[in-house]
PDB file of N, CA, C and O in Angstrom:
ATOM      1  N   UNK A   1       0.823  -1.197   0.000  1.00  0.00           N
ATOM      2  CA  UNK A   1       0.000   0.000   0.000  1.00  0.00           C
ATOM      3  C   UNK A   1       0.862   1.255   0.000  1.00  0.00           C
ATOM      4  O   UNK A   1       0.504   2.212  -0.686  1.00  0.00           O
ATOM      5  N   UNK A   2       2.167   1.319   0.851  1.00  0.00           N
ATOM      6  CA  UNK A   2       2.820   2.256   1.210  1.00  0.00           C
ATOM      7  C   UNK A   2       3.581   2.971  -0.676  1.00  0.00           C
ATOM      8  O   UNK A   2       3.878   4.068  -1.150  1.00  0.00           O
ATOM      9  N   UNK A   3       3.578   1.718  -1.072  1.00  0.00           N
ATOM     10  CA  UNK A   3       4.014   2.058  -2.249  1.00  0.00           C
ATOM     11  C   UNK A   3       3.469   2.751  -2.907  1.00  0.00           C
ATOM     12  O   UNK A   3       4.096   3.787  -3.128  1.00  0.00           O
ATOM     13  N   UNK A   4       2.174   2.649  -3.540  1.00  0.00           N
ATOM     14  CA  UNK A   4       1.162   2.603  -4.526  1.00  0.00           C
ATOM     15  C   UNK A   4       0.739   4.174  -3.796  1.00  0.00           C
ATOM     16  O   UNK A   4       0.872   5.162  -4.518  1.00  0.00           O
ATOM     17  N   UNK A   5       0.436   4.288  -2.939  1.00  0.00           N
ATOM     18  CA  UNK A   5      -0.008   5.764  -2.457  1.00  0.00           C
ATOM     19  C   UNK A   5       1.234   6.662  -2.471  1.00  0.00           C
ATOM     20  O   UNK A   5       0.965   7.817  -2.798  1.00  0.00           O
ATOM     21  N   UNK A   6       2.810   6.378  -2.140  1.00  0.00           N
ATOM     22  CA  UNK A   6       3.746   7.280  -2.211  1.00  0.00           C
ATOM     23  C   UNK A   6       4.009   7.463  -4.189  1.00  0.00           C
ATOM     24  O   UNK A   6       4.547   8.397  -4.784  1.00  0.00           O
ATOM     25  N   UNK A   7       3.534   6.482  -4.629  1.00  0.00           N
ATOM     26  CA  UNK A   7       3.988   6.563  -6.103  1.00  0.00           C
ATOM     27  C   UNK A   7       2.676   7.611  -6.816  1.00  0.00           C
ATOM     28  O   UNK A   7       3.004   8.608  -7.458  1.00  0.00           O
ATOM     29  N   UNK A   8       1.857   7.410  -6.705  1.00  0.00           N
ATOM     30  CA  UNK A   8       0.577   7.547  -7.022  1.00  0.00           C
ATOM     31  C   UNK A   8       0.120   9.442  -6.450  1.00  0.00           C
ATOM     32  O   UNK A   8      -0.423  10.307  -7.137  1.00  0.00           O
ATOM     33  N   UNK A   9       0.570   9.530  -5.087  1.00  0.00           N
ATOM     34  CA  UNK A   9       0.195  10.943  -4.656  1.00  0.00           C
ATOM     35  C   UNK A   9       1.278  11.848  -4.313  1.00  0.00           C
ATOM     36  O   UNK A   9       1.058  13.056  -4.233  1.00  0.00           O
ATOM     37  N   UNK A  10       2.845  11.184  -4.030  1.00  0.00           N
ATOM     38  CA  UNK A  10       3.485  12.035  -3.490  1.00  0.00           C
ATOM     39  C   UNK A  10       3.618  12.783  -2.323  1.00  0.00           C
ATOM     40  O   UNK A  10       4.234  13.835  -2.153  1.00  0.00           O
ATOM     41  N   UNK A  11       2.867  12.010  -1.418  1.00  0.00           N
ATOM     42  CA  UNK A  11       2.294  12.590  -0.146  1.00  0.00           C
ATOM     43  C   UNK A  11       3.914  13.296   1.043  1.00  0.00           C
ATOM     44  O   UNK A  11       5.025  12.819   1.275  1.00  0.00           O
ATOM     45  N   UNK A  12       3.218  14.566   1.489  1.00  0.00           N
ATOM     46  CA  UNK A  12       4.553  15.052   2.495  1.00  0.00           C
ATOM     47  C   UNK A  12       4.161  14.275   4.148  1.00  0.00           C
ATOM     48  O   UNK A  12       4.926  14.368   5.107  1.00  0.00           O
ATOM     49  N   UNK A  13       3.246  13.765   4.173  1.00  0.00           N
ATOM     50  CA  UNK A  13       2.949  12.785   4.882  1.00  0.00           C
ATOM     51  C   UNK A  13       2.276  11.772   4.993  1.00  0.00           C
ATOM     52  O   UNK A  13       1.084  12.078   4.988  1.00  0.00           O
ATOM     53  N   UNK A  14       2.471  10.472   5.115  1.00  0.00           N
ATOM     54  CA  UNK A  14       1.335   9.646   5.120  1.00  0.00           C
ATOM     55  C   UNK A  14       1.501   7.882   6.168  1.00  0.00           C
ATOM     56  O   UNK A  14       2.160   6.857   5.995  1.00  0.00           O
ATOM     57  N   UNK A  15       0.573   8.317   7.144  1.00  0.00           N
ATOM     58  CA  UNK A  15       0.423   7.115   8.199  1.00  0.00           C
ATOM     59  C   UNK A  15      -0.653   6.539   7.747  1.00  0.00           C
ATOM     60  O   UNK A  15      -1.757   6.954   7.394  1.00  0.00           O
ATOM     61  N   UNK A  16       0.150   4.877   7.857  1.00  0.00           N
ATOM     62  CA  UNK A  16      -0.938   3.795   7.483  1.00  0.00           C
ATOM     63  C   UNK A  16      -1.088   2.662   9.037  1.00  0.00           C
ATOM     64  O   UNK A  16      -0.408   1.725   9.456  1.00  0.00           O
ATOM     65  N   UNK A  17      -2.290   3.334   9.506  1.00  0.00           N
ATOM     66  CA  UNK A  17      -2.071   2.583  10.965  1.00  0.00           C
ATOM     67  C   UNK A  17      -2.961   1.162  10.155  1.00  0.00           C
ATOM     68  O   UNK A  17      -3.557   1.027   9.087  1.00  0.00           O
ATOM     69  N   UNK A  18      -2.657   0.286  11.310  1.00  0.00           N
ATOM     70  CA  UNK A  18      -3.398  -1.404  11.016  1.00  0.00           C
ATOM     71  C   UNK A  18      -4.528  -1.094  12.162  1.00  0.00           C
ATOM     72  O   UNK A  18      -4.074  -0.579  13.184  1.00  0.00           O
ATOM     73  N   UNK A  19      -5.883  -1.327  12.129  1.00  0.00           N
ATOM     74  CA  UNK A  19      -6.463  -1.095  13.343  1.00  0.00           C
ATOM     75  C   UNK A  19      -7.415  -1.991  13.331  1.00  0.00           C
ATOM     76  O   UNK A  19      -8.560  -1.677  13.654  1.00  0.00           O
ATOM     77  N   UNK A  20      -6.973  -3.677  12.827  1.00  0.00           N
ATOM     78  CA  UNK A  20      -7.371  -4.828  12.472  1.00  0.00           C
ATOM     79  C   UNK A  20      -8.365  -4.958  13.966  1.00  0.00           C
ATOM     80  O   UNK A  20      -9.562  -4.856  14.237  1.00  0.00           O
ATOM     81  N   UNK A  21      -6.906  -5.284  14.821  1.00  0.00           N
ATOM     82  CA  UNK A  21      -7.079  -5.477  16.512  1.00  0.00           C
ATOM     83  C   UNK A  21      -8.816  -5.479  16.877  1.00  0.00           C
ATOM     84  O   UNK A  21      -9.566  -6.385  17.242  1.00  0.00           O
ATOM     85  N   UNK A  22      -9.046  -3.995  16.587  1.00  0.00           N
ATOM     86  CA  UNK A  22     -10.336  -3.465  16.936  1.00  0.00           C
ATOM     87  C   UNK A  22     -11.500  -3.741  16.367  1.00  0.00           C
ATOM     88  O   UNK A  22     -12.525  -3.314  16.899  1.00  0.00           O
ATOM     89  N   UNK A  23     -11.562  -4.493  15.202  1.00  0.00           N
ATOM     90  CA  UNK A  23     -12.515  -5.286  15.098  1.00  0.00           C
ATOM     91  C   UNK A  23     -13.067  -6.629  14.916  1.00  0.00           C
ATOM     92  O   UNK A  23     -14.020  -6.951  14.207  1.00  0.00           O
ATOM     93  N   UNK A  24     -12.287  -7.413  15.702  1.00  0.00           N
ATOM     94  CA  UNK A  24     -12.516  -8.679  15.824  1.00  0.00           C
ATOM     95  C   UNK A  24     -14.090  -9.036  16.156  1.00  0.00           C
ATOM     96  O   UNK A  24     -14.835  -8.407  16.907  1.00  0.00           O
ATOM     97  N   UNK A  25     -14.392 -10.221  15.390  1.00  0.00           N
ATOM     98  CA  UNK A  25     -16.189 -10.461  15.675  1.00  0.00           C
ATOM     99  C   UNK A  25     -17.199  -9.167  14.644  1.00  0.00           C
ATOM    100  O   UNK A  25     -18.421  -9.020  14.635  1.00  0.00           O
ATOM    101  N   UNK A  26     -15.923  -8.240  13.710  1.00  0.00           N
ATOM    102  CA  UNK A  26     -16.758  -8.040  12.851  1.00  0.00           C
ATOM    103  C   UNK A  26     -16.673  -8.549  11.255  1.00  0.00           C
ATOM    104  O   UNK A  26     -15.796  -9.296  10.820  1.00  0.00           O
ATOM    105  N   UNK A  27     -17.710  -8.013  10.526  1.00  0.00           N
ATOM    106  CA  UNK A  27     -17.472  -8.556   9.140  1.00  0.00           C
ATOM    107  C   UNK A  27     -15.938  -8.146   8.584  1.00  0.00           C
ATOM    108  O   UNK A  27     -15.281  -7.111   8.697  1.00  0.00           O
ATOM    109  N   UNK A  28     -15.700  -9.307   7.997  1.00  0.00           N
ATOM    110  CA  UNK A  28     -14.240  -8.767   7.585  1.00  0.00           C
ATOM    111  C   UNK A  28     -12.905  -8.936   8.074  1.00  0.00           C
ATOM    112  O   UNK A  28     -11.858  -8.873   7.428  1.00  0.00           O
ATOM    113  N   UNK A  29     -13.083  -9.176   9.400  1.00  0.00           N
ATOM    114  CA  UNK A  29     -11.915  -9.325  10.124  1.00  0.00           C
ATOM    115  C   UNK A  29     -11.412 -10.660   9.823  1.00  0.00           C
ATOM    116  O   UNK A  29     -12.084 -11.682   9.689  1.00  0.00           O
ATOM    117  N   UNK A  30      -9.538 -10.464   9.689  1.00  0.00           N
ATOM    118  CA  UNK A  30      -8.789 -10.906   9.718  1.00  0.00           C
ATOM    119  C   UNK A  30      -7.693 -11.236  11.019  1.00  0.00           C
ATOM    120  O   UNK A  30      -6.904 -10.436  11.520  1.00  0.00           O
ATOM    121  N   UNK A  31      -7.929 -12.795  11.423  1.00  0.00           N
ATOM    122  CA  UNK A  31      -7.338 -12.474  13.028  1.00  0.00           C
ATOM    123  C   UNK A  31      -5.637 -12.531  12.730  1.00  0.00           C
ATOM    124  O   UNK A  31      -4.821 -12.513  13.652  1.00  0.00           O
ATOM    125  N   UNK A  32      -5.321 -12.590  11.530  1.00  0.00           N
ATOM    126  CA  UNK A  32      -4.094 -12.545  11.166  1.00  0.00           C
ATOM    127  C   UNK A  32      -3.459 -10.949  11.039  1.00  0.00           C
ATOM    128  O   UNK A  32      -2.245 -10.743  11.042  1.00  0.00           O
ATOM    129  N   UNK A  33      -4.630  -9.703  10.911  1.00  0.00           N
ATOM    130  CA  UNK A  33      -4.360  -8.342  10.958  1.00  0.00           C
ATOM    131  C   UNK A  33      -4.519  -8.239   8.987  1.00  0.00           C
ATOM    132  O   UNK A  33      -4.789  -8.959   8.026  1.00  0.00           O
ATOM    133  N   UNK A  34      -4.144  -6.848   9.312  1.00  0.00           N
ATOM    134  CA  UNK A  34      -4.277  -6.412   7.529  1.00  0.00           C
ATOM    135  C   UNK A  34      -5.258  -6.423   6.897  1.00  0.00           C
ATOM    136  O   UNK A  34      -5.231  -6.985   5.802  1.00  0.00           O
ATOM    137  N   UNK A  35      -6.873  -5.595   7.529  1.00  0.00           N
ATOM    138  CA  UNK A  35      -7.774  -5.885   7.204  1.00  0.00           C
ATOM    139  C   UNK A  35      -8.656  -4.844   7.358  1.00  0.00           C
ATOM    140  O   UNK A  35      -9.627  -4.611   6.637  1.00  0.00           O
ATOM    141  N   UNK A  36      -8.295  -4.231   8.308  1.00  0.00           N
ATOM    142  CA  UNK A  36      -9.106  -2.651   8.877  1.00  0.00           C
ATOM    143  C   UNK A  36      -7.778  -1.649   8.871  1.00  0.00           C
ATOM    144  O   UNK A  36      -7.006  -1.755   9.825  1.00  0.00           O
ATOM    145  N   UNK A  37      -7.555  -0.906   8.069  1.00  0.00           N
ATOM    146  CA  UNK A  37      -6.825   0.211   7.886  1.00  0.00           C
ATOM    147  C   UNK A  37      -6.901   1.574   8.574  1.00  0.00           C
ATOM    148  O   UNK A  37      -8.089   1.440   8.867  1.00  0.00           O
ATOM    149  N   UNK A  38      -6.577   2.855   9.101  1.00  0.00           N
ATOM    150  CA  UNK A  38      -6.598   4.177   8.923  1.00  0.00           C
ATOM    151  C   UNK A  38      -5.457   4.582   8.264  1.00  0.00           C
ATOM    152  O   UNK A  38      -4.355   4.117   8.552  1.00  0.00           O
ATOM    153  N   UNK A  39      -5.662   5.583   7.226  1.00  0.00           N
ATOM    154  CA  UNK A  39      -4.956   6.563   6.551  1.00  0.00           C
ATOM    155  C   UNK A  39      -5.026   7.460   6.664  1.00  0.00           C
ATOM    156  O   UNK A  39      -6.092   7.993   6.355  1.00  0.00           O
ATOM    157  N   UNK A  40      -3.792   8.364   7.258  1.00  0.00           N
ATOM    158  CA  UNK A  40      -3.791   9.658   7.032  1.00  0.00           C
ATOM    159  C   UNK A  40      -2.879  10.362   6.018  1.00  0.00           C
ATOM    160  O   UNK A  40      -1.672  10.133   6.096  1.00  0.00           O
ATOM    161  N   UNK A  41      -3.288  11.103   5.180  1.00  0.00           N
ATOM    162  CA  UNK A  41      -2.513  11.632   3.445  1.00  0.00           C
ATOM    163  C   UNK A  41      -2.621  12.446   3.813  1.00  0.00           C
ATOM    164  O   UNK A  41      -3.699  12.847   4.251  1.00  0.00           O
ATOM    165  N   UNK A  42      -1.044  13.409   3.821  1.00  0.00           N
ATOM    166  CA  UNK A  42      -1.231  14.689   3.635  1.00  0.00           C
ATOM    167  C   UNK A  42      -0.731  15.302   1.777  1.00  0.00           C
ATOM    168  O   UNK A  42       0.456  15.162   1.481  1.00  0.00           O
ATOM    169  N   UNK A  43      -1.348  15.703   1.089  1.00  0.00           N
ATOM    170  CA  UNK A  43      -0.494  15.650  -0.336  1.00  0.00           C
ATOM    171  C   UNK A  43      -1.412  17.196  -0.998  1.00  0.00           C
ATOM    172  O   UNK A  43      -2.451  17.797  -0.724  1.00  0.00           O
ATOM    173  N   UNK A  44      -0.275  17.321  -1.996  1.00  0.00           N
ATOM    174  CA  UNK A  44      -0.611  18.667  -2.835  1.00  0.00           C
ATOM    175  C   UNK A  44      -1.852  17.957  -4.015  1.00  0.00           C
ATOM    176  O   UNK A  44      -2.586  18.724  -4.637  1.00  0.00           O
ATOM    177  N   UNK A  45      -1.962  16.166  -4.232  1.00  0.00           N
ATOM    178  CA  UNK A  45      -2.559  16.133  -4.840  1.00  0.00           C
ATOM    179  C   UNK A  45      -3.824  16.147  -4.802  1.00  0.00           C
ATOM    180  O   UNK A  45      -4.536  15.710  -5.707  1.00  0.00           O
ATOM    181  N   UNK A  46      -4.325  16.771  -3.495  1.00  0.00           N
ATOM    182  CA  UNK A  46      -5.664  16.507  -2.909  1.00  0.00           C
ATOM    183  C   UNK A  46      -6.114  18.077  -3.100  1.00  0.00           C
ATOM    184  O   UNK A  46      -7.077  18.328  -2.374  1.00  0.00           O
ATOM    185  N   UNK A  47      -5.764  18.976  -3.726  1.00  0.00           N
ATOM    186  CA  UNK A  47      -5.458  20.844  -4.140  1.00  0.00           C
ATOM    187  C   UNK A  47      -6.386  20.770  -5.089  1.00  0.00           C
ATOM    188  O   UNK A  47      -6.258  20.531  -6.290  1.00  0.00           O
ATOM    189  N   UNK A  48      -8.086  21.174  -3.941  1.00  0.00           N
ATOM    190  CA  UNK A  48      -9.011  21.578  -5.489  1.00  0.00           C
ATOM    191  C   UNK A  48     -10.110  20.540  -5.403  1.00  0.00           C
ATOM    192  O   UNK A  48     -11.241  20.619  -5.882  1.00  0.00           O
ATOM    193  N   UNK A  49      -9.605  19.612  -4.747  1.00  0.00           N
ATOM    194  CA  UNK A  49     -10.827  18.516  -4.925  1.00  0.00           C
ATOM    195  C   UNK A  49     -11.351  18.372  -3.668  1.00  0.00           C
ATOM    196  O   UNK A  49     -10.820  18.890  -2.685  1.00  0.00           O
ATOM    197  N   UNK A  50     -12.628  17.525  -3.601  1.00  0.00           N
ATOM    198  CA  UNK A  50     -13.676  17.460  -2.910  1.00  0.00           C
ATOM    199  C   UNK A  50     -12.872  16.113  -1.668  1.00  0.00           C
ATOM    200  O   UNK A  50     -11.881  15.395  -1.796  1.00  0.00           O
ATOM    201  N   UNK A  51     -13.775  16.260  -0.659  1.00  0.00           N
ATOM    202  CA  UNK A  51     -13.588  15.113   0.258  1.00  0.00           C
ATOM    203  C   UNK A  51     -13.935  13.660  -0.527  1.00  0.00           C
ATOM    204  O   UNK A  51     -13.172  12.707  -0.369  1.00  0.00           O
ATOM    205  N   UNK A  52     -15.288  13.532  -1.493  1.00  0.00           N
ATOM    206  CA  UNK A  52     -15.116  12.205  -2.251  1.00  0.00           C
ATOM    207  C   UNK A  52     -14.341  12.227  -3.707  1.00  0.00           C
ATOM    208  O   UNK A  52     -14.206  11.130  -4.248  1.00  0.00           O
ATOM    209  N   UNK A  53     -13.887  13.246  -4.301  1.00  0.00           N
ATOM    210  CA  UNK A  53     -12.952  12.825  -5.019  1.00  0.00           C
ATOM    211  C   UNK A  53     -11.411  12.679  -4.669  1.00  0.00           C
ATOM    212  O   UNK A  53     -10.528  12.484  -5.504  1.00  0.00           O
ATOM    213  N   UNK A  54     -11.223  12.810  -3.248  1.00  0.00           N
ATOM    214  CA  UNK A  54      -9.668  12.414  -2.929  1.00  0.00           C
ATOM    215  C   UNK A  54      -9.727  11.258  -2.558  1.00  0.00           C
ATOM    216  O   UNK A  54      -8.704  10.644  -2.859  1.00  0.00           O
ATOM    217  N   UNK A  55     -11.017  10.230  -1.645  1.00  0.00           N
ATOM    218  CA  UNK A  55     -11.322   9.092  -1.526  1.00  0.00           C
ATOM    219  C   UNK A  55     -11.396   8.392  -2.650  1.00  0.00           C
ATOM    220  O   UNK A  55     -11.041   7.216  -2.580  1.00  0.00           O
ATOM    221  N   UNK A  56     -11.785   8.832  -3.729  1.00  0.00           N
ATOM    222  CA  UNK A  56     -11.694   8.033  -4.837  1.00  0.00           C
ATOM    223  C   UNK A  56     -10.955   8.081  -5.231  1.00  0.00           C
ATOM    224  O   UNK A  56     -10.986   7.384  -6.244  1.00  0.00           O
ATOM    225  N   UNK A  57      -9.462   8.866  -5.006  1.00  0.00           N
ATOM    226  CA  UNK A  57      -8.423   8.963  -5.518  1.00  0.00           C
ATOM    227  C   UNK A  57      -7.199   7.670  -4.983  1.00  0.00           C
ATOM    228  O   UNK A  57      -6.360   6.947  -5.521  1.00  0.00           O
ATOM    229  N   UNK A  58      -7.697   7.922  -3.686  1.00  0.00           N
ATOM    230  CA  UNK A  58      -7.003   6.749  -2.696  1.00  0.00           C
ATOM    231  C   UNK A  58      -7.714   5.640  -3.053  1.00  0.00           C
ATOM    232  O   UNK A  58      -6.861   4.882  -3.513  1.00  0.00           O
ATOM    233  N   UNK A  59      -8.735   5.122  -3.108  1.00  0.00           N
ATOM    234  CA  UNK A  59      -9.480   3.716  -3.682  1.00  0.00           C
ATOM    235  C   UNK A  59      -8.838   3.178  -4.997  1.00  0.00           C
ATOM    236  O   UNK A  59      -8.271   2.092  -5.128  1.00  0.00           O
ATOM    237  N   UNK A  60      -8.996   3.966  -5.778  1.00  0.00           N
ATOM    238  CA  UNK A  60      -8.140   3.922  -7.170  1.00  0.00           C
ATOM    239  C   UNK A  60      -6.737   3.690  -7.089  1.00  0.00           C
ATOM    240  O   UNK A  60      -6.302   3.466  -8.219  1.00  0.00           O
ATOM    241  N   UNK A  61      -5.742   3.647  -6.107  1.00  0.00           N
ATOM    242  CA  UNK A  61      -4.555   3.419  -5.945  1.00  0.00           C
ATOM    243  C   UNK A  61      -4.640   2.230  -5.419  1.00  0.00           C
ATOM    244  O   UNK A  61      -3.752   1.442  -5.745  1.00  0.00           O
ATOM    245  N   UNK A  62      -5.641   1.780  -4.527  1.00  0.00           N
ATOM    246  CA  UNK A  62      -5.816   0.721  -3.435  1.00  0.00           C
ATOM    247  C   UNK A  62      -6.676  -0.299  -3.882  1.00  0.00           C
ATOM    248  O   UNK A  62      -6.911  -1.162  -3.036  1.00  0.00           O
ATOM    249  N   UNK A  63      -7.477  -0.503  -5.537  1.00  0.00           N
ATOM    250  CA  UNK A  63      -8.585  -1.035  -5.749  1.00  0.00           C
ATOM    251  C   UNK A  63      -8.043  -2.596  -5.598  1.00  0.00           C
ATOM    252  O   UNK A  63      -8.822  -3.425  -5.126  1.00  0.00           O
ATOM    253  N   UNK A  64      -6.575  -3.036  -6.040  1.00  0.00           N
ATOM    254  CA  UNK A  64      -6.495  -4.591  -5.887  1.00  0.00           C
ATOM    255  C   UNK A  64      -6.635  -5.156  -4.685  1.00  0.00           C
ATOM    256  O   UNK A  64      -7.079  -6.271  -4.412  1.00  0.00           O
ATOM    257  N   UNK A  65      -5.986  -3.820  -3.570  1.00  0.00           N
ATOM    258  CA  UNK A  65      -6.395  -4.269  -1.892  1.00  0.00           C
ATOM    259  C   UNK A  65      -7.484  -4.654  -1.589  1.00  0.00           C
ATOM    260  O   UNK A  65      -7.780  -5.808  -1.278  1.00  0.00           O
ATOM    261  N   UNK A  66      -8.403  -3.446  -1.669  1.00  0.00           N
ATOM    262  CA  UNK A  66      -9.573  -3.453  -1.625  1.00  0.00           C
ATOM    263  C   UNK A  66     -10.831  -4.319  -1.885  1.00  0.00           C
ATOM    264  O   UNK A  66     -11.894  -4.368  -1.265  1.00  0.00           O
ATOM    265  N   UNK A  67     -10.323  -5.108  -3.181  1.00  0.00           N
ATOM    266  CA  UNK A  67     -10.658  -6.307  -3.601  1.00  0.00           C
ATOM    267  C   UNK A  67     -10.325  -7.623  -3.104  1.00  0.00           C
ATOM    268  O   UNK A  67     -11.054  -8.604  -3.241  1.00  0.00           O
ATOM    269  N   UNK A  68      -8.909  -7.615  -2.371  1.00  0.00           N
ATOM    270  CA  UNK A  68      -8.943  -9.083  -1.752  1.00  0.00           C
ATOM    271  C   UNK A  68      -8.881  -8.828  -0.261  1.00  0.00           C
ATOM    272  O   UNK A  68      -9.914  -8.913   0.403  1.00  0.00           O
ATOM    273  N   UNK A  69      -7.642  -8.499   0.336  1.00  0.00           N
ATOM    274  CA  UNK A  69      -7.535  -8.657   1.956  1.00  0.00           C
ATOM    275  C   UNK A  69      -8.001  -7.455   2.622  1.00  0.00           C
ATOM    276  O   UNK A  69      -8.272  -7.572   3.817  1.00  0.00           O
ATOM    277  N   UNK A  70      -8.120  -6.509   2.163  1.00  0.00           N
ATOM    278  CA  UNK A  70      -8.346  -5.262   3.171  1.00  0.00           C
ATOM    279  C   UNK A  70      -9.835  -5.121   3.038  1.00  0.00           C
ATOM    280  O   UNK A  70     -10.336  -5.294   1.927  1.00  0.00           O
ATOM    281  N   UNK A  71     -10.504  -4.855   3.960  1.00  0.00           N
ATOM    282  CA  UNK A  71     -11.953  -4.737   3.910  1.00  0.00           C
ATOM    283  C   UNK A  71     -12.270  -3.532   3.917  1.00  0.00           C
ATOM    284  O   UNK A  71     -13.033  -3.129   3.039  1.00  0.00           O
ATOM    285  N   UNK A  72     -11.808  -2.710   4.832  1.00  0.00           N
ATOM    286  CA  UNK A  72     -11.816  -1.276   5.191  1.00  0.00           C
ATOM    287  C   UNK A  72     -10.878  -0.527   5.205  1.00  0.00           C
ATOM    288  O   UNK A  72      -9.741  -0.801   5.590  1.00  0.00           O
ATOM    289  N   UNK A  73     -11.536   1.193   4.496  1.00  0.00           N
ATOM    290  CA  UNK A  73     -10.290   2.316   5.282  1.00  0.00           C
ATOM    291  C   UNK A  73     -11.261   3.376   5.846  1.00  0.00           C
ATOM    292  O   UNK A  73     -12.349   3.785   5.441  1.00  0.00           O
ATOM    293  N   UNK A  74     -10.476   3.692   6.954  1.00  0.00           N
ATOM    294  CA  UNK A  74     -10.727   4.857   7.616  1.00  0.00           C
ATOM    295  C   UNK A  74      -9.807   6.020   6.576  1.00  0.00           C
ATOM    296  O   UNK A  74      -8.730   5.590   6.164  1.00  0.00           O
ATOM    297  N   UNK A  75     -10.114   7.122   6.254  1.00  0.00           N
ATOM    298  CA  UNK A  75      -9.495   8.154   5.997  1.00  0.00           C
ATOM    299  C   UNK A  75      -9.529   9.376   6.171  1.00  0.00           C
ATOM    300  O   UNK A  75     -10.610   9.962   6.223  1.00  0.00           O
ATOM    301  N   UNK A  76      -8.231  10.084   6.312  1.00  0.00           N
ATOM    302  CA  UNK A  76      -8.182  11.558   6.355  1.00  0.00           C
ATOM    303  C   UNK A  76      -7.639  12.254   5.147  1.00  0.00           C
ATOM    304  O   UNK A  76      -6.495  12.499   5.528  1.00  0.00           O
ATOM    305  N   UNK A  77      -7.708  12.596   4.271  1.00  0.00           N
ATOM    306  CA  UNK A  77      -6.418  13.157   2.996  1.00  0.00           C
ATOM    307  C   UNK A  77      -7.115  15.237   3.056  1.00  0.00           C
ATOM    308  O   UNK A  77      -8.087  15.988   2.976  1.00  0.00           O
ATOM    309  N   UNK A  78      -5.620  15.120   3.258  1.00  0.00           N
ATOM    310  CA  UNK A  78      -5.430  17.211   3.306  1.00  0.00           C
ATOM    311  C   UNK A  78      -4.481  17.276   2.656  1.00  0.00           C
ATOM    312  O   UNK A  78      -3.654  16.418   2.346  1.00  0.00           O
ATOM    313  N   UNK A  79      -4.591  18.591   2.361  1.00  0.00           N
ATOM    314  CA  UNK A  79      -3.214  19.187   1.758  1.00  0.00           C
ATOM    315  C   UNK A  79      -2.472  19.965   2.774  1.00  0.00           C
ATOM    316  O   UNK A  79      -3.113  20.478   3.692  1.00  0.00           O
ATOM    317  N   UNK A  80      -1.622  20.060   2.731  1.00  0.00           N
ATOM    318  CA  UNK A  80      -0.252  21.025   3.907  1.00  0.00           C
ATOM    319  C   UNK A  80      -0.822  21.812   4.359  1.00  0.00           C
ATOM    320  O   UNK A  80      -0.617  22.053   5.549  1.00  0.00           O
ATOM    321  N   UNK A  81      -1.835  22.603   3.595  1.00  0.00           N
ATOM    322  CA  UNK A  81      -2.388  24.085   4.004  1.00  0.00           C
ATOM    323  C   UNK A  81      -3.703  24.028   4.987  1.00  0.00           C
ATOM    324  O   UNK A  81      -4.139  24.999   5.604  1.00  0.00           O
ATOM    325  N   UNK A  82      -4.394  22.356   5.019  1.00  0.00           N
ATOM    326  CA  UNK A  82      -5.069  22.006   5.401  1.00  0.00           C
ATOM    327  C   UNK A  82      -4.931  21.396   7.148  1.00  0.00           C
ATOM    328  O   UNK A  82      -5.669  21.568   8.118  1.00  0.00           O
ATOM    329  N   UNK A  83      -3.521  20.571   6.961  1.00  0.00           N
ATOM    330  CA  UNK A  83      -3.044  19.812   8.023  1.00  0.00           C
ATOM    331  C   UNK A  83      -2.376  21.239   8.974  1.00  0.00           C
ATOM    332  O   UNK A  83      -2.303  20.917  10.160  1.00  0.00           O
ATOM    333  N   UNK A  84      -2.005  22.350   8.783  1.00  0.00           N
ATOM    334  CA  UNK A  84      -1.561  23.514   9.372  1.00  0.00           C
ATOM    335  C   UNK A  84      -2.675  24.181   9.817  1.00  0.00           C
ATOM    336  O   UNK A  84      -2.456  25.127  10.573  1.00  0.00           O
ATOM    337  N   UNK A  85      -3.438  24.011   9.631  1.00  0.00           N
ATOM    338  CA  UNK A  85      -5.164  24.872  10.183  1.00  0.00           C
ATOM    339  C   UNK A  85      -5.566  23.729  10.817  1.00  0.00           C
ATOM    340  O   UNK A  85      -6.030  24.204  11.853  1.00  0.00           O
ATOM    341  N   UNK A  86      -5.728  22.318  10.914  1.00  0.00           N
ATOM    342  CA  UNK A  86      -5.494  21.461  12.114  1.00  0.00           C
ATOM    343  C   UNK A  86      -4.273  21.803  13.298  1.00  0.00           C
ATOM    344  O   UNK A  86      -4.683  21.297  14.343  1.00  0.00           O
ATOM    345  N   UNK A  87      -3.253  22.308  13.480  1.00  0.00           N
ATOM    346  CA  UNK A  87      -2.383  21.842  14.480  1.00  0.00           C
ATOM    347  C   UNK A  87      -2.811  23.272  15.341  1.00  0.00           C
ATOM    348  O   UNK A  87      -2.323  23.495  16.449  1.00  0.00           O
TER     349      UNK A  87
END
């Protein structure tokens, strides 16, 4: 994943927590992990677009995941100018 999103967006930051743990006993879960994701993207390529077209931007990088082992993502994607009006 780490790949495909650094190749794909160029991000000046980006945490890929596993937060499998936390849903055990739900649909989807993998007790092996790698199955419930959060992402946080910070990237210039998210400049202009909407909250669902940067999700679809990240899905589109992630669609083979998405399709077999990962069930879920949590996400955040900002741009620099965005993540600085957070801190």
């Amino acid at each position: 994943m780490r790949k495909k999103l650094e190749d794909g967006l160029a991000p000046s930051r980006l945490d890929i927590i596993d937060e499998s743990h936390r849903h055990a006993g739900h649909a989807g879960h993998n007790p092996q992990g790698e199955s419930h994701f959060r992402l946080e993207i910070v990237s210039e390529a998210f400049a202009g677009k909407s909250r669902v077209e940067r999700h679809r931007m990240v899905n589109a990088l992630l669609a083979e995941e998405l399709a077999g082992r990962v069930h879920a993502l949590a996400l955040t994607t900002l741009t620099r100018d965005e993540e600085g009006r957070r801190l």
